[in-house]
DRENPA-3360 file (N, C-alpha, C; in nm, 2 decimals, always signed):
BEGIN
1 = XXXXXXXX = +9.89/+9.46/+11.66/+10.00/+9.54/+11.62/+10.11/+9.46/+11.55 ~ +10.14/+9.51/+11.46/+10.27/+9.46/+11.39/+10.37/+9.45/+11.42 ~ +10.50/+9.36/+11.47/+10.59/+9.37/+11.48/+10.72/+9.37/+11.42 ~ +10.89/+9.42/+11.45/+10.98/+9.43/+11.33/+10.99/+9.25/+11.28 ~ +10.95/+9.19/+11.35/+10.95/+9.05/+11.27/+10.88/+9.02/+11.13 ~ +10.75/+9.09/+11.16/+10.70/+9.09/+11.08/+10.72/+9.16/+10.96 ~ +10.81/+9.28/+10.97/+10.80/+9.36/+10.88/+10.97/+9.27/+10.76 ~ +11.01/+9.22/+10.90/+11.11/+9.13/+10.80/+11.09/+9.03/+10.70;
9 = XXXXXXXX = +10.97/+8.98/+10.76/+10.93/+8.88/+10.66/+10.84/+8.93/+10.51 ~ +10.86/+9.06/+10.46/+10.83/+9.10/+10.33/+10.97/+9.12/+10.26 ~ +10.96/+9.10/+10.16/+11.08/+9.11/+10.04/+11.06/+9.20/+9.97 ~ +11.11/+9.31/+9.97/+11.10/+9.42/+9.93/+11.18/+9.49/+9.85 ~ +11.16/+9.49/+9.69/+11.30/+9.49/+9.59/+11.27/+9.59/+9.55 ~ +11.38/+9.66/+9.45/+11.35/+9.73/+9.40/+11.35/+9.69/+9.23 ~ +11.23/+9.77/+9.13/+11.27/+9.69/+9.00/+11.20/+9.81/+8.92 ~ +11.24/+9.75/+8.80/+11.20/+9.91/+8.67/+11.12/+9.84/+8.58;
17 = XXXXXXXX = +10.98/+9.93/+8.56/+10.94/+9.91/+8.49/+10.98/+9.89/+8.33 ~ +10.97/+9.80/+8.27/+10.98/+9.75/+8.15/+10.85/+9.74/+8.02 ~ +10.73/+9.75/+8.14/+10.64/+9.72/+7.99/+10.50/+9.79/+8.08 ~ +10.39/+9.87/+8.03/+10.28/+9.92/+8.08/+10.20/+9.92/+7.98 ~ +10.07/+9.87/+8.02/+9.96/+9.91/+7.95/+9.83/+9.93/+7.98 ~ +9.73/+9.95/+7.96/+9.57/+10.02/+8.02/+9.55/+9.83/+8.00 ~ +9.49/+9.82/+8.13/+9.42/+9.69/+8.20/+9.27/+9.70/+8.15 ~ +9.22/+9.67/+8.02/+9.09/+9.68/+8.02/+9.00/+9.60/+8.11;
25 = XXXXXXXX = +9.01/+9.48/+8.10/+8.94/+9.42/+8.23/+8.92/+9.45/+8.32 ~ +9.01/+9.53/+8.43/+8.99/+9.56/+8.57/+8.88/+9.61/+8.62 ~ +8.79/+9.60/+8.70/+8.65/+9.59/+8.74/+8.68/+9.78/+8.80 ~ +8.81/+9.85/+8.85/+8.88/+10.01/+8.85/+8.95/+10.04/+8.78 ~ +9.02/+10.14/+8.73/+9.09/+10.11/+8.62/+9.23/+10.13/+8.65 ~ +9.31/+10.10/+8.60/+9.43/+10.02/+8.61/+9.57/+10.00/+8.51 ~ +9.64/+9.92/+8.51/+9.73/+9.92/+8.44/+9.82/+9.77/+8.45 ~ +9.85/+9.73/+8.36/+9.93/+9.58/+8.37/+10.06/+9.65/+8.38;
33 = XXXXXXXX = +10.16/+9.62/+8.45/+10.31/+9.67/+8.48/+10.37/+9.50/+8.45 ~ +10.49/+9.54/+8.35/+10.58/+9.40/+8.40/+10.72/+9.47/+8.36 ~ +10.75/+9.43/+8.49/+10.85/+9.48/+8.58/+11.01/+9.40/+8.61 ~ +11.07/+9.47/+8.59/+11.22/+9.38/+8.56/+11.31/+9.40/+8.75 ~ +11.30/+9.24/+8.83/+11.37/+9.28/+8.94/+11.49/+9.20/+8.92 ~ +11.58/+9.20/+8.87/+11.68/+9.21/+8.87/+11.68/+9.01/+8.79 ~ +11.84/+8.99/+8.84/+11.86/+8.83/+8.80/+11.83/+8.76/+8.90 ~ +11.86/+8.78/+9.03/+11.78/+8.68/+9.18/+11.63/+8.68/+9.15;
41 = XXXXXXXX = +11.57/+8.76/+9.12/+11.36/+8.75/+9.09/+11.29/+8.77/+8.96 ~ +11.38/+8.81/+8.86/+11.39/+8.81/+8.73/+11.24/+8.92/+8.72 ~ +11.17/+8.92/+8.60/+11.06/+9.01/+8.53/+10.94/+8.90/+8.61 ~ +10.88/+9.01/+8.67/+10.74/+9.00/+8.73/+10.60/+9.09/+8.63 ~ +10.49/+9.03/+8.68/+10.40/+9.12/+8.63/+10.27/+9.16/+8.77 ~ +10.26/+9.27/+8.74/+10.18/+9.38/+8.88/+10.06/+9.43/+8.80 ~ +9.92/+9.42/+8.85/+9.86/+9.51/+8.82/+9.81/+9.64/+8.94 ~ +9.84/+9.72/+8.86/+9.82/+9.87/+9.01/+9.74/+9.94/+8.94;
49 = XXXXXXXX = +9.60/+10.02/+9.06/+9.55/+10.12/+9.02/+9.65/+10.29/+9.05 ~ +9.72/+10.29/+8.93/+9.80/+10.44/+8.99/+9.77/+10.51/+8.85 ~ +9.59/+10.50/+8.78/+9.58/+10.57/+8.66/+9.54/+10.72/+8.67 ~ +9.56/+10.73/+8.79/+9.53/+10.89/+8.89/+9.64/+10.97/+8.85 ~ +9.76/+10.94/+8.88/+9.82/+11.02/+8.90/+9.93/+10.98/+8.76 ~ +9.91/+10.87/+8.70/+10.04/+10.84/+8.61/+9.97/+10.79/+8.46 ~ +10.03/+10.84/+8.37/+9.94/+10.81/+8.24/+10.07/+10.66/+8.16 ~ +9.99/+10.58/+8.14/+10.01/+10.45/+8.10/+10.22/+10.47/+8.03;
57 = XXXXXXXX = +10.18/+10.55/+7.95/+10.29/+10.64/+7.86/+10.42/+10.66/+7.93 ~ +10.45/+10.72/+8.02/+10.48/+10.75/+8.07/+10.58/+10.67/+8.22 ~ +10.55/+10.53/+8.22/+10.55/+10.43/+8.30/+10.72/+10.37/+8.32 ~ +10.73/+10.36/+8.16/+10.85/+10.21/+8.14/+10.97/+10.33/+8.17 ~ +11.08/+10.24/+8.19/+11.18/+10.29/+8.25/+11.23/+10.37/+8.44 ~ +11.06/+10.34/+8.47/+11.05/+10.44/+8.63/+11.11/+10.26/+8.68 ~ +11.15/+10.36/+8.83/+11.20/+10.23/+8.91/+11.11/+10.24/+9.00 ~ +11.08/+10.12/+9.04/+10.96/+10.12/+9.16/+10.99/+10.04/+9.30;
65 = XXXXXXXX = +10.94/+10.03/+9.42/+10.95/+9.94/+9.50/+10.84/+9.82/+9.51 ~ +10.82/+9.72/+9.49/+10.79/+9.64/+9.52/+10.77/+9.48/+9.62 ~ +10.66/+9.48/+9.67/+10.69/+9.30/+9.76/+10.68/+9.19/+9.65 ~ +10.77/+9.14/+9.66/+10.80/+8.99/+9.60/+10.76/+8.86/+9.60 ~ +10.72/+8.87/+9.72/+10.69/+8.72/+9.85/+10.55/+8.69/+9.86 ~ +10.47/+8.81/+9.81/+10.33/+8.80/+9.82/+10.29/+8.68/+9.71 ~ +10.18/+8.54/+9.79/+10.15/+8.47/+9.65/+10.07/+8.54/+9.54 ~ +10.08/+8.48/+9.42/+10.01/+8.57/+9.29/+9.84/+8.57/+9.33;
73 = XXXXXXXX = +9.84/+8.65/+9.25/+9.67/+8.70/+9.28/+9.64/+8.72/+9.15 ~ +9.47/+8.65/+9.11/+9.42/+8.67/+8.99/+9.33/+8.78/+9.00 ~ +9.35/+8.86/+8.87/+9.29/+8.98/+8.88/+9.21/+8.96/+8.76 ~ +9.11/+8.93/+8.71/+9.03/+8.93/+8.59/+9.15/+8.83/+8.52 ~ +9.19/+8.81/+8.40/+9.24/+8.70/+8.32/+9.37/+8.75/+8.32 ~ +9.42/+8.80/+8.42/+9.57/+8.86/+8.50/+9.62/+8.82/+8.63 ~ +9.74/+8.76/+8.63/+9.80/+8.73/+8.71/+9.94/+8.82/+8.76 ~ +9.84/+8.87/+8.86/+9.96/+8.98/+8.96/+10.04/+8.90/+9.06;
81 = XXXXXXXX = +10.18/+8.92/+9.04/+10.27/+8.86/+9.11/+10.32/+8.93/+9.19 ~ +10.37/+9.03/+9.18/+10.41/+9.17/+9.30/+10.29/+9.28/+9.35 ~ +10.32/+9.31/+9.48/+10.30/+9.42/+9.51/+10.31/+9.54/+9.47 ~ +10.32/+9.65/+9.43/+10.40/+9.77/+9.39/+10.33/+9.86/+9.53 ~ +10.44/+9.96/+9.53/+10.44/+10.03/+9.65/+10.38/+10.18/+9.61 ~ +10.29/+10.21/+9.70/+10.29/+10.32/+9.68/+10.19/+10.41/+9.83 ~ +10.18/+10.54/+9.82/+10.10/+10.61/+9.93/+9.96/+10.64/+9.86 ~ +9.85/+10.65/+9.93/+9.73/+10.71/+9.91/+9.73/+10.86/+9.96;
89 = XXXXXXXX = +9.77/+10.94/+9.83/+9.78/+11.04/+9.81/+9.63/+11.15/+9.79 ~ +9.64/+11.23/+9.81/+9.50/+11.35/+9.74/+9.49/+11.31/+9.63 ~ +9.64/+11.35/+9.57/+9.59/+11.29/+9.41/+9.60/+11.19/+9.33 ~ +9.59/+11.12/+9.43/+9.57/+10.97/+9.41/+9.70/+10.86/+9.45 ~ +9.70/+10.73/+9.40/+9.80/+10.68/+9.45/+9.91/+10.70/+9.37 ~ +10.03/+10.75/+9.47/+10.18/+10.77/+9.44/+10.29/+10.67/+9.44 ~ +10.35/+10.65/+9.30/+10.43/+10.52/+9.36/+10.57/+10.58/+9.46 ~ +10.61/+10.48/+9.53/+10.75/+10.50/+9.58/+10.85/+10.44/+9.49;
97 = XXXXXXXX = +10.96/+10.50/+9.50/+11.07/+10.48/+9.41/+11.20/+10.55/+9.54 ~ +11.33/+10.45/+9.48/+11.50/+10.51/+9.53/+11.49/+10.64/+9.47 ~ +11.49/+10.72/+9.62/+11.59/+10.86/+9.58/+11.68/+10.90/+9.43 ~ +11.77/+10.77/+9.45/+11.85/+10.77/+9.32/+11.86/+10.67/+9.25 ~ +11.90/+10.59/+9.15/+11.89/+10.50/+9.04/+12.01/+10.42/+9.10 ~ +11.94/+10.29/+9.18/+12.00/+10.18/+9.21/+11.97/+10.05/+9.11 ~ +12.02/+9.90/+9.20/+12.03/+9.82/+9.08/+11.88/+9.75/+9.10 ~ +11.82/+9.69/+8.99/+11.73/+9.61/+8.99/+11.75/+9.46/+9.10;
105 = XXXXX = +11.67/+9.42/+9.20/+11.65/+9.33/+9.25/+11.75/+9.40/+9.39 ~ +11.79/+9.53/+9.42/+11.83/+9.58/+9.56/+11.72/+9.56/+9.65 ~ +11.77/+9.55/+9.78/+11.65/+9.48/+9.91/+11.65/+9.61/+9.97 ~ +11.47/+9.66/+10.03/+11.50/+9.75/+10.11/+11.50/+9.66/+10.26 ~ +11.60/+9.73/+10.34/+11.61/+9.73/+10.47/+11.68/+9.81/+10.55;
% end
């Protein structure tokens, strides 16, 4: 079982999408996200399967939550640096996002 220590040791920002596009490589299909967290963690790049519920188009400008702390992960000739948050929804995965429009690089806790 997990503990709240545990849960402290994720960095968990908030950041806005800046740039999306269709991940052809991805072995599921997908999306390259690079993502603006503010001036402390500056522009990251994510790749998320969220081609369910969100069309590529439609992406830049949403604000999303993200882990930060996670080491990068190669995904085909992509380098995912964040996590992006989201639920396994019916209709697929949903991102989470602030209720209301906070600043880039705010911590959830």
């Amino acid at each position: 079982m997990a503990t709240f220590d545990d849960f402290m040791k994720l960095d968990i920002r908030v950041g806005t999408i800046i740039d999306s596009k269709v991940f052809e490589k991805a072995k599921k299909p997908a999306y390259q996200l690079t993502i603006d967290f503010g001036e402390e963690i500056g522009v990251k790049r994510s790749s998320a399967q969220i081609t369910e519920v969100y069309k590529v188009e439609d992406l830049v400008g949403r604000q999303v939550l993200g882990v930060v702390n996670f080491p990068p992960r190669q995904i085909a000739d992509f380098m995912s640096e964040v996590l992006v948050l989201g639920t396994y929804s019916k209709q697929g995965v949903v991102l989470i996002k602030p209720d209301e429009e906070v600043q880039n690089g705010d911590k959830l806790g």
